[in-house]
Biotite code that builds the C-alpha atoms (Angstrom):
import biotite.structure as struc

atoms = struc.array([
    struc.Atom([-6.389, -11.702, -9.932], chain_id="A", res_id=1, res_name="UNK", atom_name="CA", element="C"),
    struc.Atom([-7.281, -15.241, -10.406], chain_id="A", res_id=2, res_name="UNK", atom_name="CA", element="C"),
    struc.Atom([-9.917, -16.547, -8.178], chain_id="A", res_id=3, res_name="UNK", atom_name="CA", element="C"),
    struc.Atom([-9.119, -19.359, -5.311], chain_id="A", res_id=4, res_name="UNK", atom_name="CA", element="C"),
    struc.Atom([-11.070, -22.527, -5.385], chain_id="A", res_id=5, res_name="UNK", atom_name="CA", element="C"),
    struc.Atom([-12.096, -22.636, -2.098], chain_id="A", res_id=6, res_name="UNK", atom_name="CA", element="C"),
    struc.Atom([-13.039, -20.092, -0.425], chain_id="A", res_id=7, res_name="UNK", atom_name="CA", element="C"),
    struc.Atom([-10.354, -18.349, 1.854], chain_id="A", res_id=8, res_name="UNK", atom_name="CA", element="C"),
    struc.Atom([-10.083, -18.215, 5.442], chain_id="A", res_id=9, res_name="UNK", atom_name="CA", element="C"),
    struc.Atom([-11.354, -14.490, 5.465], chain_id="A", res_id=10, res_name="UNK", atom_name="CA", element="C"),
    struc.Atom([-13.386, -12.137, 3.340], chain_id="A", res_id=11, res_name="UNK", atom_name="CA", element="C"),
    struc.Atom([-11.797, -9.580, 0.903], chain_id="A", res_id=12, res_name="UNK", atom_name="CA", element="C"),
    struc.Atom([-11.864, -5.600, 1.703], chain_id="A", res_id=13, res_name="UNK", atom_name="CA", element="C"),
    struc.Atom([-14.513, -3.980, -0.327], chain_id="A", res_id=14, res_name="UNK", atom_name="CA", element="C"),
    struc.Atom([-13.146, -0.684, -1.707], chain_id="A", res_id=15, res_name="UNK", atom_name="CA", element="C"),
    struc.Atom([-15.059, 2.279, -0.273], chain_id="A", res_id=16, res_name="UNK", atom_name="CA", element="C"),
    struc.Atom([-16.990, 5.049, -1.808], chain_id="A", res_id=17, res_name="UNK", atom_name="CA", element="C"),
    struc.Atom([-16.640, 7.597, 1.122], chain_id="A", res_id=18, res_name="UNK", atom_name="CA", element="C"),
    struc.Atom([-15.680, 10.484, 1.738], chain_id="A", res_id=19, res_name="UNK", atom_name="CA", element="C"),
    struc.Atom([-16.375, 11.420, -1.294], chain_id="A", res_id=20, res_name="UNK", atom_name="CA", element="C"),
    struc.Atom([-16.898, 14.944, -2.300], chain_id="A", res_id=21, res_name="UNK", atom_name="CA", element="C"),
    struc.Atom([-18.129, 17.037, -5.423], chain_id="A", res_id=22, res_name="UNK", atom_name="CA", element="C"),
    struc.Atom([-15.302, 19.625, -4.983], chain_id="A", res_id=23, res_name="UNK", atom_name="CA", element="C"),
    struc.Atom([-11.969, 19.633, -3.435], chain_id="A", res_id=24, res_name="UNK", atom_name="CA", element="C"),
    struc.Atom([-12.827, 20.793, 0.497], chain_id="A", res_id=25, res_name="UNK", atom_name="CA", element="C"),
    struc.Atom([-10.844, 23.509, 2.421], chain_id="A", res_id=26, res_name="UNK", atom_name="CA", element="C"),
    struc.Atom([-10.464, 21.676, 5.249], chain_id="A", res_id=27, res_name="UNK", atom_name="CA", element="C"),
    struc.Atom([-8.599, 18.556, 5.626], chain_id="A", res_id=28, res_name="UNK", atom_name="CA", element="C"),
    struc.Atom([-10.031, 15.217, 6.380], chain_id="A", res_id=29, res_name="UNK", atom_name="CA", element="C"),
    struc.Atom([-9.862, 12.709, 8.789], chain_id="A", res_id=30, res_name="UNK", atom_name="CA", element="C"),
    struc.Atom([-10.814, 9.888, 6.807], chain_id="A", res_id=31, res_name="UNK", atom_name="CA", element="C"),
    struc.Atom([-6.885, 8.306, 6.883], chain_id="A", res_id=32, res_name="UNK", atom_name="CA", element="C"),
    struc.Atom([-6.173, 9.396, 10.235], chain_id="A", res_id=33, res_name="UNK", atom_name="CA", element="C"),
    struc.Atom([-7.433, 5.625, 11.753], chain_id="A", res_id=34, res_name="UNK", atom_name="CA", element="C"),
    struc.Atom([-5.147, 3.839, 9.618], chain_id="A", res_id=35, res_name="UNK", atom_name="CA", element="C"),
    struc.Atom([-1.877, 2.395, 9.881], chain_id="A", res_id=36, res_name="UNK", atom_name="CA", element="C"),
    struc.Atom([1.069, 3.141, 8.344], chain_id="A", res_id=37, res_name="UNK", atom_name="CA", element="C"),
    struc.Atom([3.275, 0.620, 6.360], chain_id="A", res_id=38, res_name="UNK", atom_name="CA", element="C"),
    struc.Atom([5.980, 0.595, 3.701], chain_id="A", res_id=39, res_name="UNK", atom_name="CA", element="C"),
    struc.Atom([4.490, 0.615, 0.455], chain_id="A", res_id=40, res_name="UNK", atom_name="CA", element="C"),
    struc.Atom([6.201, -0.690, -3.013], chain_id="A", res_id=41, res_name="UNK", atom_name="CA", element="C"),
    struc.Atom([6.986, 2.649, -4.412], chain_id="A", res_id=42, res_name="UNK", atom_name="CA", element="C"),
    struc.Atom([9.516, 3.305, -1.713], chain_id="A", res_id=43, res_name="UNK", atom_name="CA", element="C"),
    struc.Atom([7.574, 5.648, 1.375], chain_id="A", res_id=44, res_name="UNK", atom_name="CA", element="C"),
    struc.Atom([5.191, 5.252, 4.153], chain_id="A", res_id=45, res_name="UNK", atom_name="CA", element="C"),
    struc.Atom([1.641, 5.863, 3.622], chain_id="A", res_id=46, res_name="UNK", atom_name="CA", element="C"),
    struc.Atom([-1.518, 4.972, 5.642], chain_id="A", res_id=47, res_name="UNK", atom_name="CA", element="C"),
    struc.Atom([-3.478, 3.609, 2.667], chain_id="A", res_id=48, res_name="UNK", atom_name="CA", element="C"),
    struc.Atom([-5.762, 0.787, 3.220], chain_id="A", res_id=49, res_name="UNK", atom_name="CA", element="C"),
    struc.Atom([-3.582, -1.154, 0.261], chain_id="A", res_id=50, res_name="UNK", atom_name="CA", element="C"),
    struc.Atom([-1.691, -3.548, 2.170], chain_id="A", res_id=51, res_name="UNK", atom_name="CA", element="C"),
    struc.Atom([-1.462, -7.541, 2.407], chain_id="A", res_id=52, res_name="UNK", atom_name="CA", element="C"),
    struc.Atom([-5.193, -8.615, 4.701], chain_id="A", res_id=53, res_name="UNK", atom_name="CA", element="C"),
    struc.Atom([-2.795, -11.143, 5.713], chain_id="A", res_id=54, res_name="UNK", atom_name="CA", element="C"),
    struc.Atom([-1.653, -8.132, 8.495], chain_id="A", res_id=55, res_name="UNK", atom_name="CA", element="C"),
    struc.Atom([-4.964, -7.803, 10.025], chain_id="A", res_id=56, res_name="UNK", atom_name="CA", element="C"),
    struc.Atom([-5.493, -11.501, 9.954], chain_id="A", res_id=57, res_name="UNK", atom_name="CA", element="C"),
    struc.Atom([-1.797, -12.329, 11.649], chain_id="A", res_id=58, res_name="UNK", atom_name="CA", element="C"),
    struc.Atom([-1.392, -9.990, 14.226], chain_id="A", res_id=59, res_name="UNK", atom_name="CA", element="C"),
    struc.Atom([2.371, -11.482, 14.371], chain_id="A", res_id=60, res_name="UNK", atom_name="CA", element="C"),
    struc.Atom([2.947, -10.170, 10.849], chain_id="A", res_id=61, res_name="UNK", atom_name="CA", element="C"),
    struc.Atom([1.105, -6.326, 11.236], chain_id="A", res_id=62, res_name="UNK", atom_name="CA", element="C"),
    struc.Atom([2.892, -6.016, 14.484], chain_id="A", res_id=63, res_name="UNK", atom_name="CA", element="C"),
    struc.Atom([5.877, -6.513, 12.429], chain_id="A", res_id=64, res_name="UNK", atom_name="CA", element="C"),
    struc.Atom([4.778, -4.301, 8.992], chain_id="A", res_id=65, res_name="UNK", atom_name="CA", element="C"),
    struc.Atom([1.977, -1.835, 10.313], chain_id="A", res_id=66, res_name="UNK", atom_name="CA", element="C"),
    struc.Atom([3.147, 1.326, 12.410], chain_id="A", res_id=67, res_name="UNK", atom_name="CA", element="C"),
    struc.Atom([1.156, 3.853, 14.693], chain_id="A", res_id=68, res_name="UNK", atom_name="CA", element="C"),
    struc.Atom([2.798, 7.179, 12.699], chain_id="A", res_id=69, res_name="UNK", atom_name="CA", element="C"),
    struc.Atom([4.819, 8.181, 9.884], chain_id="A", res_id=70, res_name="UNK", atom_name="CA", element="C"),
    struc.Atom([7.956, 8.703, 11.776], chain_id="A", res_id=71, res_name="UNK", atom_name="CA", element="C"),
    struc.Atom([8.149, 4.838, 13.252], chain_id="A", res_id=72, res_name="UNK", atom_name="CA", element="C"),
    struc.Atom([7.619, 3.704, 9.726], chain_id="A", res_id=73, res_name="UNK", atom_name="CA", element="C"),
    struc.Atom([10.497, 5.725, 7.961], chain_id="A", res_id=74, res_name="UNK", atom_name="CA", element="C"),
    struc.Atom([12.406, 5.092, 10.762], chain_id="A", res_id=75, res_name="UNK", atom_name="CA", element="C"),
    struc.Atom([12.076, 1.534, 10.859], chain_id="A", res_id=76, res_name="UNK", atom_name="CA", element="C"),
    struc.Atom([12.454, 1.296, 7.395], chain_id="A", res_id=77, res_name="UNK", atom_name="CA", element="C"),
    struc.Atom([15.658, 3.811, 6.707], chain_id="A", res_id=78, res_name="UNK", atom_name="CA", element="C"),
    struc.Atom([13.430, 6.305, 5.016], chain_id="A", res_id=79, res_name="UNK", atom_name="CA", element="C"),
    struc.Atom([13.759, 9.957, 5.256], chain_id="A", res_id=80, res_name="UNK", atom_name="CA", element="C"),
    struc.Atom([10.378, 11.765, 6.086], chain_id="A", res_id=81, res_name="UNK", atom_name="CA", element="C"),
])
């Protein structure tokens, strides 16, 4: 990415370094379960954090791209769970 020349309107997500874990856990985690869901590039819903800031920013445009579950996302967006 090329960087602006004046600084934007709001600040950039840091990536995260937790949870992180040594070994793979037996129990799942939580760690997603806040998130929205959206329609990602490679064709499904996910909750990953990897969406446009631009729907946190413009609550007009999340309310229109971010869902509370899986199911309102494929549904909305003709995608089979």
């Amino acid at each position: 990415r090329n960087p602006t020349a004046e600084p934007t309107s709001g600040p950039t997500r840091n990536p995260t370094t937790e949870p992180t874990s040594d070994e793979p856990t037996t129990s799942p985690t939580t760690a997603c379960s806040g998130l929205r869901w959206h329609y990602a590039n490679h064709g499904e819903c996910t909750n990953d954090p990897d969406y446009p800031l631009l729907w946190d920013v413009r609550p007009e445009l999340g309310a229109r791209f971010l869902y509370d579950s899986a199911e309102s996302c494929c549904a909305t967006n003709n995608h089979p769970e």
